[in-house]
N, C-alpha and C positions, 0 to 999 in steps of 0.2 A: 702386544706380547713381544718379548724380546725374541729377536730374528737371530742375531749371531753374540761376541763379545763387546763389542760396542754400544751395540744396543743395550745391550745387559747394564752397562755402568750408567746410563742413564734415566733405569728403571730403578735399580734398588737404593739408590739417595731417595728417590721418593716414596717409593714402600718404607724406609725406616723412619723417614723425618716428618710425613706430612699424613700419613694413612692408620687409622686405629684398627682396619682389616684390611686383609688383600686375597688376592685369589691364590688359592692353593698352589696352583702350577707356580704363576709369576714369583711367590716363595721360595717354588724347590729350584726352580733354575739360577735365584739368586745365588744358593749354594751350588749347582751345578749336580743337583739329582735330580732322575726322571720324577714325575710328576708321579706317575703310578707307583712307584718305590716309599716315597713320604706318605700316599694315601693308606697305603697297605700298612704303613708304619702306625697309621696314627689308629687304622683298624683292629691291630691287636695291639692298644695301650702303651705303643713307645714312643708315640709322636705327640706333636703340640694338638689341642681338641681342636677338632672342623665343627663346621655346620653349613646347608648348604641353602641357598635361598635361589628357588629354580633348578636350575640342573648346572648352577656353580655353586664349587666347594670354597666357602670361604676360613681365613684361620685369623684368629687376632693377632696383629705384630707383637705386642708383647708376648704374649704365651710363645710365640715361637722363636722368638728373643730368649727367653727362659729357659725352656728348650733345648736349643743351642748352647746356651750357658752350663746345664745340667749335662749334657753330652761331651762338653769339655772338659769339665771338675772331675769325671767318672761317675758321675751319684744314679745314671741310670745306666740301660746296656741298649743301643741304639740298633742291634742285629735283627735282621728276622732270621728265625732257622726255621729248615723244611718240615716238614711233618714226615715223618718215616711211616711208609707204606705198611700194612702187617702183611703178614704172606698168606695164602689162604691156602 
């Protein structure tokens, strides 16, 4: 797992060029979001699809390739908004 910046530039050449899946985390740190933020994303339908095989979540580099594409044309909305509490 990437430990700081350095590390990082020599993780995701290899996520993009050599791997048809990778671990969810190793993903969002390529872009520089927590791990839990992209999960929750892809939880309620705005992220690229996971699946998890054991108790790691895997995503296909393309789809999240795609993803990212579709996030920067605008064609989705990449937000999560809170749930507003009702008052009782």
């Amino acid at each position: 797992m990437p430990r700081g910046p350095s590390d990082l530039e020599e993780v995701v050449p290899t996520i993009t060029s050599t791997m048809h899946t990778a671990p969810l985390d190793a993903l969002a740190s390529s872009i520089g979001l927590p791990t839990e933020t992209l999960q929750k994303l892809c939880q309620h339908g705005k992220g690229p699809t996971i699946f998890k095989i054991g108790r790691r979540i895997y995503c296909r580099v393309a789809d999240f390739h795609s993803w990212l594409d579709e996030l920067a044309e605008g064609k989705i909305d990449g937000a999560l908004t809170a749930k507003k509490k009702r008052a009782r």
